[in-house]
LODO-428884 format. One record per residue (C-alpha): residue number from 0; x, y, z. Coordinates in steps of 0.02 Angstrom, whole numbers, always signed. Example, Ala and Ser with C-alpha at 12.3 -4.5 7.8 and 13.67 -1.06 7.14 Angstrom:
<sites>
<site num="0" east="+615" north="-225" up="+390"/>
<site num="1" east="+684" north="-53" up="+357"/>
</sites>
This chain:
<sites>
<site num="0" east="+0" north="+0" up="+0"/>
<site num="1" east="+51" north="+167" up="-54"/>
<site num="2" east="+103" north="+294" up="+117"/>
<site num="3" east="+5" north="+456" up="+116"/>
<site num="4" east="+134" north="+600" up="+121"/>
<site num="5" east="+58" north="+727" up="+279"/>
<site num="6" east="+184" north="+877" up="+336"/>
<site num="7" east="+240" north="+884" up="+516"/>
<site num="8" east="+143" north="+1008" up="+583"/>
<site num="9" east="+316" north="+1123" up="+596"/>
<site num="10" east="+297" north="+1114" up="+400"/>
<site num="11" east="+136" north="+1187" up="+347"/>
<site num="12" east="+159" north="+1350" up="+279"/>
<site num="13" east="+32" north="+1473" up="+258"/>
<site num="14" east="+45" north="+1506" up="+91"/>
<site num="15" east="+23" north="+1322" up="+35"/>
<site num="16" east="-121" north="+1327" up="+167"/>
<site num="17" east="-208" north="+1492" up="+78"/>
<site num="18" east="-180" north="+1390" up="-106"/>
<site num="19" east="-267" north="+1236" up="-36"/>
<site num="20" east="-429" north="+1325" up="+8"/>
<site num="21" east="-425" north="+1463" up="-139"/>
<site num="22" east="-521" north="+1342" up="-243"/>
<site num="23" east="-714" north="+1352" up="-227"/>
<site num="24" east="-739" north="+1148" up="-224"/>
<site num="25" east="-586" north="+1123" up="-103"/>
<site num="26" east="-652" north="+1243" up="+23"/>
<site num="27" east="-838" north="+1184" up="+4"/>
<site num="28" east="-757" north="+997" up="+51"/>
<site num="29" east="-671" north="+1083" up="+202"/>
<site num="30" east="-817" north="+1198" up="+265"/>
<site num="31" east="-933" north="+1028" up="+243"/>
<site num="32" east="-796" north="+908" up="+337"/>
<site num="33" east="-760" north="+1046" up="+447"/>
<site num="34" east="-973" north="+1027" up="+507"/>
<site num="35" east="-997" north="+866" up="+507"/>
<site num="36" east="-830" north="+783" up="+568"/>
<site num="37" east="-732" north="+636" up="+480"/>
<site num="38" east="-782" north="+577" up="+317"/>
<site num="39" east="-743" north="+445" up="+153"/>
<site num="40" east="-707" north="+518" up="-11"/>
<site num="41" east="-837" north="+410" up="-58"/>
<site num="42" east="-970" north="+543" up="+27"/>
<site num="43" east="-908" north="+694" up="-61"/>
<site num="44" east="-1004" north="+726" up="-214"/>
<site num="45" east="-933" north="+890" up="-283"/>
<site num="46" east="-1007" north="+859" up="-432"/>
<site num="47" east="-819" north="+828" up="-500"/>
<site num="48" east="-760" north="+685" up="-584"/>
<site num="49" east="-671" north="+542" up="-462"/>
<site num="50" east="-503" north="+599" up="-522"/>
<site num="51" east="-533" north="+766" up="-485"/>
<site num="52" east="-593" north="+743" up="-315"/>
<site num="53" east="-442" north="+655" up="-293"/>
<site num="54" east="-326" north="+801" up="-339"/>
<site num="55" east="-420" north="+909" up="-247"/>
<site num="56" east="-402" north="+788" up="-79"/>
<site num="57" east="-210" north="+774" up="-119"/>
<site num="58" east="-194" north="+953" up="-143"/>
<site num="59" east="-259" north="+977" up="+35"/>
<site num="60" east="-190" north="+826" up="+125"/>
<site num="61" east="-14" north="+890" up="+70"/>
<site num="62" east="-50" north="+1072" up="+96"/>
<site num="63" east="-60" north="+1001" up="+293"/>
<site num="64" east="-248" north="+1054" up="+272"/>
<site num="65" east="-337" north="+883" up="+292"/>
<site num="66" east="-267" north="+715" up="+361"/>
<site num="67" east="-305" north="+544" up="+254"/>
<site num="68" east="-336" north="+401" up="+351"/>
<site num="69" east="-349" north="+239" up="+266"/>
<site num="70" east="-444" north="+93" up="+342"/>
<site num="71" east="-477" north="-64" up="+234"/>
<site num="72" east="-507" north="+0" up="+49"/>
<site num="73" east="-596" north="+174" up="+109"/>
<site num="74" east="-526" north="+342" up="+153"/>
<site num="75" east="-585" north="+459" up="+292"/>
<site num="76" east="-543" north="+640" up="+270"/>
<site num="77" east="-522" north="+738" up="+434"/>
<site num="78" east="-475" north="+927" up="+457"/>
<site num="79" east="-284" north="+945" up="+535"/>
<site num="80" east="-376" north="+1067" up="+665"/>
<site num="81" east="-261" north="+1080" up="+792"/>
<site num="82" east="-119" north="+1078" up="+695"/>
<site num="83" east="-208" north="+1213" up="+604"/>
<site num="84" east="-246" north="+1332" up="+761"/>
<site num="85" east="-69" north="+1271" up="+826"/>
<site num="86" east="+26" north="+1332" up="+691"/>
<site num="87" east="-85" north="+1489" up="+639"/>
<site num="88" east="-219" north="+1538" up="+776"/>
<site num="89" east="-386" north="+1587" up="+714"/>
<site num="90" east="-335" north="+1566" up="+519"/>
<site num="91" east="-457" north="+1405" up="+473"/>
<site num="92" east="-617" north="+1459" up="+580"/>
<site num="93" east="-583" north="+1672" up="+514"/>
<site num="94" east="-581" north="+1557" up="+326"/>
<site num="95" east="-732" north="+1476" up="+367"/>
<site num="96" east="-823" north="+1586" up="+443"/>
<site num="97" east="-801" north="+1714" up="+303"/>
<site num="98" east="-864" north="+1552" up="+172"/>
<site num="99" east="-1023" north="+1523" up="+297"/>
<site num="100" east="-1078" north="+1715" up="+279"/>
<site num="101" east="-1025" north="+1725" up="+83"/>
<site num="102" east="-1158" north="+1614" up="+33"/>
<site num="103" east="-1037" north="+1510" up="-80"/>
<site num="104" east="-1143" north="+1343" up="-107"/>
<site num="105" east="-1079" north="+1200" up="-14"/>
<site num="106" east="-1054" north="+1031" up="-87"/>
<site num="107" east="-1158" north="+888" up="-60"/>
<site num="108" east="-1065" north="+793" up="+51"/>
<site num="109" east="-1197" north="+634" up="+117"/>
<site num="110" east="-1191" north="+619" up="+303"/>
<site num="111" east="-1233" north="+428" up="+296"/>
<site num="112" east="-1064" north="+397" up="+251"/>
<site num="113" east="-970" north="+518" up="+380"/>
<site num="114" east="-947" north="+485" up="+566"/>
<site num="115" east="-1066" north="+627" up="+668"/>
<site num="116" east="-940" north="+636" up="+800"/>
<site num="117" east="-806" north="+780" up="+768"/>
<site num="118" east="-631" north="+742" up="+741"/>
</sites>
Protein backbone atom coordinates (compact mmCIF):
# COMPACT_ATOMS: atom_id res chain seq x y z
CA UNK A 1 0.00 0.00 0.00
CA UNK A 2 1.02 3.35 -1.08
CA UNK A 3 2.06 5.89 2.33
CA UNK A 4 0.09 9.12 2.32
CA UNK A 5 2.69 12.01 2.43
CA UNK A 6 1.15 14.54 5.58
CA UNK A 7 3.68 17.54 6.73
CA UNK A 8 4.81 17.67 10.33
CA UNK A 9 2.86 20.16 11.66
CA UNK A 10 6.33 22.45 11.92
CA UNK A 11 5.93 22.27 8.01
CA UNK A 12 2.73 23.73 6.94
CA UNK A 13 3.17 26.99 5.59
CA UNK A 14 0.65 29.46 5.16
CA UNK A 15 0.89 30.13 1.81
CA UNK A 16 0.46 26.45 0.70
CA UNK A 17 -2.43 26.54 3.35
CA UNK A 18 -4.16 29.85 1.57
CA UNK A 19 -3.60 27.80 -2.12
CA UNK A 20 -5.34 24.73 -0.72
CA UNK A 21 -8.59 26.49 0.16
CA UNK A 22 -8.50 29.27 -2.79
CA UNK A 23 -10.42 26.84 -4.85
CA UNK A 24 -14.28 27.04 -4.54
CA UNK A 25 -14.78 22.96 -4.49
CA UNK A 26 -11.72 22.45 -2.06
CA UNK A 27 -13.04 24.86 0.45
CA UNK A 28 -16.76 23.69 0.08
CA UNK A 29 -15.14 19.94 1.02
CA UNK A 30 -13.42 21.67 4.05
CA UNK A 31 -16.35 23.96 5.30
CA UNK A 32 -18.67 20.57 4.86
CA UNK A 33 -15.92 18.16 6.75
CA UNK A 34 -15.21 20.93 8.95
CA UNK A 35 -19.45 20.54 10.15
CA UNK A 36 -19.94 17.32 10.14
CA UNK A 37 -16.59 15.67 11.36
CA UNK A 38 -14.64 12.72 9.59
CA UNK A 39 -15.63 11.53 6.34
CA UNK A 40 -14.85 8.91 3.06
CA UNK A 41 -14.13 10.35 -0.21
CA UNK A 42 -16.75 8.19 -1.15
CA UNK A 43 -19.40 10.87 0.54
CA UNK A 44 -18.15 13.88 -1.22
CA UNK A 45 -20.07 14.52 -4.27
CA UNK A 46 -18.66 17.80 -5.66
CA UNK A 47 -20.15 17.18 -8.65
CA UNK A 48 -16.39 16.56 -10.00
CA UNK A 49 -15.21 13.70 -11.67
CA UNK A 50 -13.43 10.83 -9.25
CA UNK A 51 -10.07 11.99 -10.45
CA UNK A 52 -10.65 15.33 -9.71
CA UNK A 53 -11.86 14.85 -6.29
CA UNK A 54 -8.84 13.09 -5.86
CA UNK A 55 -6.52 16.02 -6.77
CA UNK A 56 -8.41 18.19 -4.95
CA UNK A 57 -8.05 15.77 -1.58
CA UNK A 58 -4.19 15.47 -2.39
CA UNK A 59 -3.89 19.06 -2.86
CA UNK A 60 -5.19 19.54 0.71
CA UNK A 61 -3.80 16.52 2.51
CA UNK A 62 -0.28 17.80 1.40
CA UNK A 63 -1.00 21.44 1.92
CA UNK A 64 -1.21 20.02 5.86
CA UNK A 65 -4.95 21.09 5.44
CA UNK A 66 -6.74 17.66 5.84
CA UNK A 67 -5.33 14.30 7.22
CA UNK A 68 -6.10 10.88 5.08
CA UNK A 69 -6.72 8.02 7.03
CA UNK A 70 -6.99 4.78 5.31
CA UNK A 71 -8.87 1.86 6.84
CA UNK A 72 -9.54 -1.29 4.68
CA UNK A 73 -10.13 0.01 0.98
CA UNK A 74 -11.92 3.47 2.18
CA UNK A 75 -10.52 6.83 3.06
CA UNK A 76 -11.71 9.19 5.85
CA UNK A 77 -10.85 12.80 5.40
CA UNK A 78 -10.43 14.77 8.69
CA UNK A 79 -9.50 18.53 9.14
CA UNK A 80 -5.67 18.89 10.70
CA UNK A 81 -7.52 21.34 13.30
CA UNK A 82 -5.21 21.60 15.85
CA UNK A 83 -2.38 21.56 13.89
CA UNK A 84 -4.16 24.25 12.07
CA UNK A 85 -4.92 26.65 15.22
CA UNK A 86 -1.37 25.42 16.53
CA UNK A 87 0.51 26.64 13.82
CA UNK A 88 -1.70 29.79 12.78
CA UNK A 89 -4.37 30.76 15.53
CA UNK A 90 -7.73 31.73 14.28
CA UNK A 91 -6.71 31.31 10.37
CA UNK A 92 -9.14 28.11 9.47
CA UNK A 93 -12.34 29.17 11.60
CA UNK A 94 -11.65 33.44 10.28
CA UNK A 95 -11.61 31.15 6.52
CA UNK A 96 -14.65 29.53 7.34
CA UNK A 97 -16.46 31.71 8.85
CA UNK A 98 -16.01 34.28 6.06
CA UNK A 99 -17.28 31.05 3.44
CA UNK A 100 -20.46 30.45 5.95
CA UNK A 101 -21.57 34.29 5.59
CA UNK A 102 -20.50 34.51 1.66
CA UNK A 103 -23.16 32.28 0.66
CA UNK A 104 -20.74 30.19 -1.61
CA UNK A 105 -22.86 26.86 -2.14
CA UNK A 106 -21.58 24.01 -0.28
CA UNK A 107 -21.09 20.62 -1.74
CA UNK A 108 -23.16 17.76 -1.20
CA UNK A 109 -21.30 15.85 1.03
CA UNK A 110 -23.93 12.68 2.33
CA UNK A 111 -23.81 12.37 6.06
CA UNK A 112 -24.66 8.55 5.92
CA UNK A 113 -21.29 7.95 5.03
CA UNK A 114 -19.41 10.36 7.60
CA UNK A 115 -18.94 9.70 11.31
CA UNK A 116 -21.31 12.53 13.37
CA UNK A 117 -18.80 12.73 16.01
CA UNK A 118 -16.11 15.61 15.37
CA UNK A 119 -12.63 14.84 14.83
Amino acid sequence: MKILYHPDKADIHLSSILYALSDPVRLSIVAEISRIGECTCGGIDANVVKSTLSHHVRTMREAGVVQVRVQGTQRFLSIRSADLEERFPGLLSSILNAYAGSNEPISNVTEASCRTTKT
